[in-house]
N, C-alpha and C positions, 0 to 999 in steps of 0.2 A: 785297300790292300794293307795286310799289316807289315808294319813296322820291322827289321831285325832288329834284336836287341844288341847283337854284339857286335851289330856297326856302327850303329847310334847310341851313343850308352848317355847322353844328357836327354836324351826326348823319348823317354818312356813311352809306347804306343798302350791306349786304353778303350775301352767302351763303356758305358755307362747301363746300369737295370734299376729301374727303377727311380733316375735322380741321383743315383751313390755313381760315383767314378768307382770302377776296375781296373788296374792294372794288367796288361797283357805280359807276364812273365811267371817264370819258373825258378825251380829253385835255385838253380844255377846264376841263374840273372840276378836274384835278389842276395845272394851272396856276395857276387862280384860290387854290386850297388855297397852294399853295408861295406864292404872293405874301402873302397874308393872314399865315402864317406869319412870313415876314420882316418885315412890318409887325409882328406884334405882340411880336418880340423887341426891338424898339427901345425896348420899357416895362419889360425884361427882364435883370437884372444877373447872376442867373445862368448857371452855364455849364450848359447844356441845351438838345442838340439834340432835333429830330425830326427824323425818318429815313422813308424811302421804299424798300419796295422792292416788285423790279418782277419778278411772277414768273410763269412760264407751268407748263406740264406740270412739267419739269424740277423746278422748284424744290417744286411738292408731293408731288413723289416722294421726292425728298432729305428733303423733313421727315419722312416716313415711317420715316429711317432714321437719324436724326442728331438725338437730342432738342433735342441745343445750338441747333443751326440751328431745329428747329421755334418754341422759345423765341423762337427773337431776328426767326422774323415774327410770333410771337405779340408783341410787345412790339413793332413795326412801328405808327408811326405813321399809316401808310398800304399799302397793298396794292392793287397795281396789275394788271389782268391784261394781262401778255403774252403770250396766246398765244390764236390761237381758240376751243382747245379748254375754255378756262377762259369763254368770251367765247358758245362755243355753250351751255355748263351755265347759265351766270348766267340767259340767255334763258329756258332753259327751267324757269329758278326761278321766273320771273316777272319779270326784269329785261328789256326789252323796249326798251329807253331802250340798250342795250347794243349799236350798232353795230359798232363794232371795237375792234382788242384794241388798248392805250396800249404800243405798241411802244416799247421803251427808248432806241434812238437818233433817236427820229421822235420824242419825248417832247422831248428832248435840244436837237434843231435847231430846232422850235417856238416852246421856251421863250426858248432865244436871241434866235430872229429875232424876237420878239411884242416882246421886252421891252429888244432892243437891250442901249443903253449903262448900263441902269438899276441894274444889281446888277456884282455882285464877284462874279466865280467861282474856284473852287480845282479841278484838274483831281489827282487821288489814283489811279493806276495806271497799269496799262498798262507794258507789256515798254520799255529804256529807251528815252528819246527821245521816247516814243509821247505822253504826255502834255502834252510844249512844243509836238509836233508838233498836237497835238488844239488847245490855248491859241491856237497862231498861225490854224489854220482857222476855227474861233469867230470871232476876233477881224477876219479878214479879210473871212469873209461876213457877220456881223450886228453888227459896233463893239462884243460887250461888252467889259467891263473884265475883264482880268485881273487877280486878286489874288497867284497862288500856282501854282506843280505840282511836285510829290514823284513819283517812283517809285521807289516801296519794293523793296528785294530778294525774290527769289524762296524765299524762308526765314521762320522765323519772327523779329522783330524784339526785339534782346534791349531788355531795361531802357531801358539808356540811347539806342536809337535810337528808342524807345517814348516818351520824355521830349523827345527834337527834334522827332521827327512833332507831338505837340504843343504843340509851342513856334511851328514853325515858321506852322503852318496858325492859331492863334490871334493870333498877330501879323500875318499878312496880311489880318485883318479882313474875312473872306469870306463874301458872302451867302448863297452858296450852294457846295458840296462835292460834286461830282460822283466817285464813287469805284468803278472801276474793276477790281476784281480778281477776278469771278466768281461765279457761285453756286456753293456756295453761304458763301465765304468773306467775300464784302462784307458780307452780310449780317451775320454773326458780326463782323464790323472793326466795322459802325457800333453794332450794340449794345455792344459793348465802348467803345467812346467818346464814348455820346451823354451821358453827363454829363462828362463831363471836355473837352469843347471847347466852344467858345462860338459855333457860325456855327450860326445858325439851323436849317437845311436842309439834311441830304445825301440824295442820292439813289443809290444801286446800279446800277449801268448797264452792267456786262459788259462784251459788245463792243461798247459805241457806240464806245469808244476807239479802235479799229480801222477799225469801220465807217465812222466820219466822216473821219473821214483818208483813206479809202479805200486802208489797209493792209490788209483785208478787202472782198472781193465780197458786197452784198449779192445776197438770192436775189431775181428777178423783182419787181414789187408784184401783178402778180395770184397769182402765187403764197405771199406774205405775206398776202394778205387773205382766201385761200382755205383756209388750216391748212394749206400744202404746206413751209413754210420746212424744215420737218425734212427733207423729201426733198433737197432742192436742199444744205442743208449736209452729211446725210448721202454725200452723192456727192462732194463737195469734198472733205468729210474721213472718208473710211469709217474708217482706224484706230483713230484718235481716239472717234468719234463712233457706231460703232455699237450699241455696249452700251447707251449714252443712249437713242437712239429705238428700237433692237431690242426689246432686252431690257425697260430699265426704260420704255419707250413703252407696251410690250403689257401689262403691268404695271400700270400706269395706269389703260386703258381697263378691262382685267378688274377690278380695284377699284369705279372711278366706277359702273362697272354693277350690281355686288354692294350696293354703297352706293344706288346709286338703285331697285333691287330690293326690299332691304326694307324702305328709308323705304317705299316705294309697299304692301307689307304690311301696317304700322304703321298704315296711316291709316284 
């Protein structure tokens, strides 16, 4: 039976597809989670984040294939499901309390607007520009505070730009670290730095960097709510994007099914 979140808030109720742990919560939940969090760093002198990430199909297929990446949402303070089709499985775990899926820029614009001026943000990706340009729309629609924004080159960053990133993001004393560089390499950034930075919270967020700026079309909302997004970006961007929901898509479902096939034997 699953879990309430908002009677038990240290024991996050989850089920698993795949091998990837899922989070059974919404946005609401994960809101309350990320505040609590920044409260209780303030008792906290070490440097040690928690991390958030936010993953639909995509991202447990990649763990499939990529142990590093598996590890580092194994080691995910939280696991968010983006995507319906993680959002339709949970239901039928018994998570029922599971309306929709904690979309990552709809997570993003939420938190903002809920909580205003209240926290310090750090904006970490996005192709150049895209990040000040993300800082000034935040800060135009909901007054928060900006702390910080980096974008990192499109490379891996040597030594010493690995010792400025954080310098710099530690000295802008930021509540929260919004970072921006994809599945599934955010993922691998934030476990590589949650002990070596000091901001409470960061979160993985892809394209919100895009999408909130409206340097990206999002697709439809009834089509986000219905598990159609893959259609609508596959047609925006078939070159890019086909292999993703083609190949590793089909991929996916014929797994979930094999997997739910012989648990239902097992029992």
């Amino acid at each position: 039976m699953a879990t309430n979140l908002s009677v038990i808030t240290d024991a996050v109720p989850s089920f698993r597809v795949l091998g990837v742990r899922v989070d059974a919560v919404q946005i609401p939940d994960a809101i309350r989670i990320i505040e609590r969090w920044i409260h209780e760093s303030q008792n906290r002198d070490e440097g040690h984040s928690r991390y958030i990430a936010v993953t639909g199909m995509h991202g447990v297929s990649e763990a499939r294939r990529d142990p590093a990446f598996k590890n580092a949402l194994a080691a995910a303070d939280l696991i968010v499901p983006d995507g319906m089709p993680l959002v339709w499985l949970g239901r039928w775990r018994g998570f029922g309390r599971l309306k929709r899926r904690v979309y990552g820029p709809e997570l993003m614009e939420t938190f903002c607007r809920e909580t205003g001026g209240k926290y310090r943000h750090f904006f970490y990706g996005g192709a150049p520009g895209v990040a000040d340009m993300l800082a000034n729309v935040e800060r135009e629609r909901h007054g928060i505070q900006i702390a910080g924004t980096y974008c990192p080159p499109f490379r891996q960053l040597t030594p010493e730009e690995e010792r400025e990133v954080r310098a710099i993001i530690d000295e802008a004393s930021a509540d929260v670290l919004w970072v921006g560089l994809s599945t599934p390499k955010q993922e691998t950034w934030m476990h590589k730095y949650r002990d070596q930075l000091r901001v409470p919270v960061m979160l993985g967020v892809g394209a919100a960097f895009d999408l909130n700026t409206g340097r990206l079309k999002q697709a439809p909302a009834w089509m986000r709510e219905h598990g159609l997004e893959w259609l609508f970006r596959l047609l925006a961007e078939p070159r890019r994007l086909w292999r993703r929901y083609i190949i590793n898509g089909s991929g996916f479902v014929w797994n979930v099914f094999l997997e739910e096939l012989f648990s239902k034997s097992w029992e």
